[in-house]
C-alpha positions in Angstrom: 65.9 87.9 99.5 65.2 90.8 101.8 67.8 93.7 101.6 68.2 97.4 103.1 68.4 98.2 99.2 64.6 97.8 99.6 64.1 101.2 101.6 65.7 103.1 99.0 62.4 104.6 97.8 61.3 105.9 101.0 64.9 107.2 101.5 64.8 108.9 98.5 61.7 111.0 99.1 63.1 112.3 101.9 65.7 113.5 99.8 64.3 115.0 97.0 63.6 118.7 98.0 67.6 118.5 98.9 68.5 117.1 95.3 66.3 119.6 94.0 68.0 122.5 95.7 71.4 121.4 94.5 69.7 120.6 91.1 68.8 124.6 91.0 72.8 125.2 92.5 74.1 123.7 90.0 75.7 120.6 91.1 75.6 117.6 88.8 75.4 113.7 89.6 79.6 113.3 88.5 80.1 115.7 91.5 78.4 114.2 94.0 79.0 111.1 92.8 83.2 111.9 93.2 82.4 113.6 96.5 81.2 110.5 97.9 84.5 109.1 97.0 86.5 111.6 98.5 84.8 110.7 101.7 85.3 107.4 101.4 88.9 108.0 100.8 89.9 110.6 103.9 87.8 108.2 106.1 89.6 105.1 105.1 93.0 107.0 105.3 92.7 108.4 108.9 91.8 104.7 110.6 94.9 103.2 108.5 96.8 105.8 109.5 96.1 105.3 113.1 94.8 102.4 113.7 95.5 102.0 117.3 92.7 104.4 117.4 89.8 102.5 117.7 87.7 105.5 119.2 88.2 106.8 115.3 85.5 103.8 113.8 82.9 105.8 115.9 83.5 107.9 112.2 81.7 104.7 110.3 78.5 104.8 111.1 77.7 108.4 110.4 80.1 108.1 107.1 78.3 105.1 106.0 75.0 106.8 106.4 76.3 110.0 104.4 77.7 108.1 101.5 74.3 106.3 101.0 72.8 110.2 101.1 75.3 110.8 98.7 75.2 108.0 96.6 71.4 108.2 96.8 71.8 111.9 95.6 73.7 111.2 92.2 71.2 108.8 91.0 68.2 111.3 91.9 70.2 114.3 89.9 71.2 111.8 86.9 67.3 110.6 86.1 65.4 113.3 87.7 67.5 116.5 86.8 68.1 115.0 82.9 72.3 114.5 84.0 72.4 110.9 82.7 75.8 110.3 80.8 78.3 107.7 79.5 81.2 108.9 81.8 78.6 108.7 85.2 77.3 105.4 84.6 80.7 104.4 84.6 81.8 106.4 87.9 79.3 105.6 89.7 80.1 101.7 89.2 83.9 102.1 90.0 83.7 104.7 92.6 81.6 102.4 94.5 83.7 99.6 94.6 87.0 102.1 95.0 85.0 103.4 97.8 84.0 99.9 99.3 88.1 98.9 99.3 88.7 102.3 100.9 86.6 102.0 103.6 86.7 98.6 104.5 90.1 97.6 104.0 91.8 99.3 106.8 90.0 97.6 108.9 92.2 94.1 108.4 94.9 96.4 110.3 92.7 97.0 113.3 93.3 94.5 116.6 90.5 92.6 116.6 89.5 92.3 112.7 90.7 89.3 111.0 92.5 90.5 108.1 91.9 87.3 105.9 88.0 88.1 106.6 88.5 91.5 105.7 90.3 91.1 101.8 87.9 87.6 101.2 85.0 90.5 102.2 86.3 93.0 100.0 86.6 90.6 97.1 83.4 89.5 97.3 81.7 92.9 97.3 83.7 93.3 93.9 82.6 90.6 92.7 79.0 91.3 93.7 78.9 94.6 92.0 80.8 93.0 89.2 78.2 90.2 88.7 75.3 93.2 89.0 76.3 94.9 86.4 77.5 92.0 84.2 73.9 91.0 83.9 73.0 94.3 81.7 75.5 92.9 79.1 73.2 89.9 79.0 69.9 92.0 78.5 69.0 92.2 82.2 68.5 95.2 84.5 71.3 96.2 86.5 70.6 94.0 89.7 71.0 94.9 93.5 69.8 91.7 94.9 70.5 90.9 98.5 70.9 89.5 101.1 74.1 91.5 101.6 74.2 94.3 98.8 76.2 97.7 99.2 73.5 99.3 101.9 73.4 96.4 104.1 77.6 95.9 104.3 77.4 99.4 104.9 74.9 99.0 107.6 77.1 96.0 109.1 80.0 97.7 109.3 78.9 100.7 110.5 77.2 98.9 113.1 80.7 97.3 113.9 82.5 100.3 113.9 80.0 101.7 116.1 80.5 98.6 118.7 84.1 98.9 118.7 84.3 102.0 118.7 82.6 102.3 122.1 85.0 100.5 122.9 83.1 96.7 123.3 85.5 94.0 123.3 87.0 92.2 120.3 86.5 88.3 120.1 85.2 85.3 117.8 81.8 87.1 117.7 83.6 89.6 115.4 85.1 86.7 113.1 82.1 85.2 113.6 80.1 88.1 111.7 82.6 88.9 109.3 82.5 85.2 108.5 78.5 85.3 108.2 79.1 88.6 105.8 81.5 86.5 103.5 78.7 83.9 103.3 76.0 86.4 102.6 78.3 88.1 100.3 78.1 84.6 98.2 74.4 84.1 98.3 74.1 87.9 96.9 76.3 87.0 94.0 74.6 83.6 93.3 70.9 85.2 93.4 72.1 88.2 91.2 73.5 85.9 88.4 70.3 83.4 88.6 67.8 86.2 88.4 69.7 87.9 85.8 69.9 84.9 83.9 66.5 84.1 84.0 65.4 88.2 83.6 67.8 88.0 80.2 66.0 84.7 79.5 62.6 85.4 79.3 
C-alpha cells in the first residue's frame, strides 16, 4: 500500500550535500540519531507541561518535518559515510519508538484528543515498528510498509497539530481520524508481517 515512506529517496537527495558537510564535520549517525530524540523529548515535554496551550502544537508540524531530516540524516551517514554499527542499529530502532511515545503521548492530555485514541495509537506504532523489525529475525528485510508507517503518523499529526493549533475547533472529526489512524495502524502491522513472511519464504 501507498505510504509517504515512498518519497524518501527524493527526500534524501535533497539532503545529501548537508550529510556530506556534517560527514566532513565530523558528526556521526549515533549523534544525529540521539539528537533527533532530544527533540522529540523537549517538544513532547513543553505541550504536557502546558497543555492548556494549544497555540504550542503549532511546534508539530515543523518538529515532525525536522525529525524526518534528522532521522533521514543518520541513515545517510551510517551507509554512505561507512558509520554502520551494532550499538546504531539498535538506537535508531528504540529512539524511534521513545520518540513516537514522546511526542504523541501528550497529546491524550490536550481538550479535545481522546486519550484512549491516543495510548491504543501509540501502542500500535510500537507494535508496528516491532513487527518491522521482527521480520529480519526471520530472514526478511527490515520492512516499512504502509499505509500508516512512521512518516505518514508523523505527517497526520502534524497536520493535526497544525489545525488545532490555529485554533480550529475540536469535535468527533478529531476522534474520527485518530480512530481511522488506529485502523491504519493495524493494516500496517498485518501487511508488514505477511510480506515478511512471504519475503522470508521464498
Amino acid at each position: 500500500m501507498p505510504s509517504i515512506y515512498d518519497l524518501k529517496p527524493a527526500f534524501q537527495n535533497l539532503l545529501r550535500p548537508a550529510v556530506r558537510g556534517l560527514a566532513r564535520a565530523g558528526v556521526t549517525a549515533n549523534q544525529v540519531t540521539l539528537a533527533a530524540m532530544a527533540l522529540s523529548f523537549a517538544t513532547g515535554a513543553v505541550i504536557a507541561l502546558h497543555p492548556e496551550q494549544t497555540a504550542l502544537l503549532l511546534l508539530l508540524p515543523g518538529v515532525m518535518l525536522l525529525r524526518m531530516a534528522l532521522n533521514a540524516v543518520d541513515g545517510m551517514l551510517a551507509r554512505e559515510h561507512n558509520q554502520k554499527s551494532r550499538l546504531g542499529a539498535v538506537l535508531n530502532e528504540l529512539c524511534d519508538v521513545l520518540s513516537d511515545a514522546a511526542l504523541y503521548l501528550p497529546l491524550a492530555l490536550i481538550a479535545g484528543f481522546d486519550p484512549t485514541l491516543v495510548v491504543v495509537i501509540v501502542l500500535l506504532a510500537t507494535v508496528s515498528e516491532m513487527t518491522g523489525v521482527l521480520m529480519q529475525t526471520l530472514g526478511a528485510q527490515r520492512r516499512y510498509d504502509g499505509p500508516m508507517g512512521k512518516s505518514d503518523r508523523a505527517f497526520v499529526f502534524g497536520a493535526l497539530g497544525l489545525a488545532v493549533g490555529l485554533g480550529t475547533p475540536t469535535g468527533l472529526w478529531l476522534s474520527g481520524v485518530l480512530a481511522l489512524v488506529a485502523l491504519l495502524l493495524v493494516f500496517t502491522i498485518v501487511n508488514r508481517a505477511r510480506r515478511g513472511l512471504a519475503e522470508a519464504s521464498s
